[in-house]
N, C-alpha and C positions, 0 to 999 in steps of 0.2 A: 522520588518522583513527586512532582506536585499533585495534591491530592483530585481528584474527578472531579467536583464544582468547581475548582479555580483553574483546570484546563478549559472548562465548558466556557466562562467567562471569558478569559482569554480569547478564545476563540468568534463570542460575541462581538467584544469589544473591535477584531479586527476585521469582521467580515465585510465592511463594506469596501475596503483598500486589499483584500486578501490577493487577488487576479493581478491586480494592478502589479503592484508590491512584489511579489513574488514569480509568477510568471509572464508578467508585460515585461521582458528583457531575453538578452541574449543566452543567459545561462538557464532562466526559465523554459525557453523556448527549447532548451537542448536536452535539458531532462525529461520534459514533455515527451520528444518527442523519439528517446531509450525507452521511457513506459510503454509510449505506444506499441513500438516495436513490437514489444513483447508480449501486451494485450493482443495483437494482432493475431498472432502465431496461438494465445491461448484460448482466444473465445470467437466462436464465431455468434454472428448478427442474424445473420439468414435460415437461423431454426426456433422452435418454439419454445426453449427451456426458460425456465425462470432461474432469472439472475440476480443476485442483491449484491450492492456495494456498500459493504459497512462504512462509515465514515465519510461519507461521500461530498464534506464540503461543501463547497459552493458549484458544484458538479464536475467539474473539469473532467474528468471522464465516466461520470456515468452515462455517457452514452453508449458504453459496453452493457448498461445494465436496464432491469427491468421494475426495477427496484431499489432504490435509496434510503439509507439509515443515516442516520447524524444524531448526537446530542445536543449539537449546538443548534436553537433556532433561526437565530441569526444568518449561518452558516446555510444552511438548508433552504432559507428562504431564496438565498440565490441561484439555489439548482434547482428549486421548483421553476424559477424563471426563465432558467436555459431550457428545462426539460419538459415541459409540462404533459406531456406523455408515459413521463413515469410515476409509479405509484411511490408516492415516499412518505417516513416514520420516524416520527421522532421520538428514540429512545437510545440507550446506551449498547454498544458491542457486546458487553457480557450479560445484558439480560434484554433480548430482541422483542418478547412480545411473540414470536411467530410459533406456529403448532411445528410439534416435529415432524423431518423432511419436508418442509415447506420449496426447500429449494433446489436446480438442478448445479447451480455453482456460486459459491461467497465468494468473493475476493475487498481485497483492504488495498490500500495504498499510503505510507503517511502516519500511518496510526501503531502500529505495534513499537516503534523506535521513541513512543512517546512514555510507555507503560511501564509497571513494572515485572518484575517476572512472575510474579502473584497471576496480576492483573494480564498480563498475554496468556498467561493459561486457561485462565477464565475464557477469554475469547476463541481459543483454539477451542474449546470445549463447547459453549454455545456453537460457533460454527458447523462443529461435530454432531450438534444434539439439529438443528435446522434444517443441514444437507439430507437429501436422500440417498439411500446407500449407491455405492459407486460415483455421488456426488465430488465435486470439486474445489475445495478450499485454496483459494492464491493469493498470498501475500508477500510484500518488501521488507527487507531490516536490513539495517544498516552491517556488513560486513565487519565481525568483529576481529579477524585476521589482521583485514589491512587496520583497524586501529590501533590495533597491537604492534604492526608494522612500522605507522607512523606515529606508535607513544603517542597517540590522541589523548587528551585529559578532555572530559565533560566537564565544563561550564554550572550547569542547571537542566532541569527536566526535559527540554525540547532535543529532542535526537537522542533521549540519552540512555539507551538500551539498544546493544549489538549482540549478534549472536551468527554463528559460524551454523555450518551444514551439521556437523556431529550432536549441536545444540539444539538445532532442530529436529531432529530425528529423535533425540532423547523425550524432548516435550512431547509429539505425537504418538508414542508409542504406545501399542495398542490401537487407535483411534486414526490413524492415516497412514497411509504407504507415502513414501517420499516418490513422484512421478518422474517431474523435472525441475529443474534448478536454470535460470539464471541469472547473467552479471549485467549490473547498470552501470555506468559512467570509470571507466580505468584510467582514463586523464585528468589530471590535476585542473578539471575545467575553467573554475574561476581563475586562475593562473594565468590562460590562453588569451590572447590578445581575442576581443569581441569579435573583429572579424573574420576572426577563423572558424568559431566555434560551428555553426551553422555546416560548415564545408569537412568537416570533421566527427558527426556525426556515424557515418558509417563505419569509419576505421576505429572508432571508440567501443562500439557495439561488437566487433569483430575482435578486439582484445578481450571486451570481457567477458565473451564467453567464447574462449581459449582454452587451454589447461590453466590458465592464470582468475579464471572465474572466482574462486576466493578472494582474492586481492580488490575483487572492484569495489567500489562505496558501496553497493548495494545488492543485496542477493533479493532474488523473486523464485519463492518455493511454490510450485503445483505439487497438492496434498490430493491422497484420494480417501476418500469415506469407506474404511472397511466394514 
């Protein structure tokens, strides 16, 4: 995995083009809006709990949250600008800065498929030390099944940590109950002709979280604070 300042750079280096680049299009738009979904279903808006979003980027969804981290400043400075209603911090995932149980739910998006397994441990364990008990930890990683499935080969450090349901459960033990689980994107999206994508949305979301819910790119764990 490439080491922590030269992701942090990285991620400088691209934050002004990040939105554009990456979610200004059809396949953007469609992942967006599988996260949603399922932030929907896990967090509500209309109570008073404090929320943080580790990693929170240029905000793209912290408007689930109450609360934003990032190490990139760069990065943050643009979700100070979408949000400015929330209070955000710039420091790294595994060392927050915040008193323990600071919070009623963590969630990540983005970040953990970046790490390495050192390093996700760490963060599950910050997150662990942050939450209030019966608090709520939710985060994405890439489906290590279906890579296994489709003999994916990693490239380099971006994306390049998967890890299946049994892998998770192993990491938090002791430290979270496994809640709920689930599946992002079970179609070969970028494949789809652009105008479909948009219209295919809901029968994608209904595959993958099926019985087939391993198999999707992405698994989304709800952890609880024991």
């Amino acid at each position: 995995m490439m080491p922590h300042n030269e992701v942090v750079e990285y991620y400088d280096h691209i934050a002004s083009s990040y939105d554009e680049s990456r979610f200004n299009n059809s396949y953007g738009r469609f992942v967006d809006a599988q996260e949603r979904r399922v932030l929907d279903r896990l967090i509500r808006l209309d109570d008073d709990t404090r929320r943080l979003e580790m990693a929170c980027g240029t905000g793209r969804l912290t408007n689930y949250a109450t609360h934003g981290l990032d190490a990139s400043n760069e990065m943050m400075a643009k979700a100070r600008e979408r949000h400015p209603e929330v209070q955000f911090t710039l420091a790294s995932a595994t060392s927050t800065g915040f008193d323990d149980g600071s919070f009623d739910v963590v969630f990540c998006f983005h970040l953990m498929m970046h790490l390495d397994a050192a390093t996700v441990k760490q963060v599950i364990d910050e997150a662990w030390r942050i939450l209030k008990p019966g608090g709520r930890f939710i985060f994405d990683i890439p489906s290590r099944k279906r890579r296994q499935l489709l003999h994916h080969r990693q490239a380099n450090w971006h994306g390049g940590t998967a890890l299946s349901t049994s892998d998770v459960q192993a990491l938090v033990e002791g430290k979270f109950a496994l809640q709920r689980r689930f599946g992002v994107m079970m179609m070969p999206v970028h494949k789809l002709p652009k105008r479909l994508r948009r219209w295919l949305t809901t029968a994608d979301y209904a595959l993958a979280n099926s019985f087939l819910r391993e198999y999707s790119s992405y698994l989304v764990f709800e952890l609880i604070k024991q």
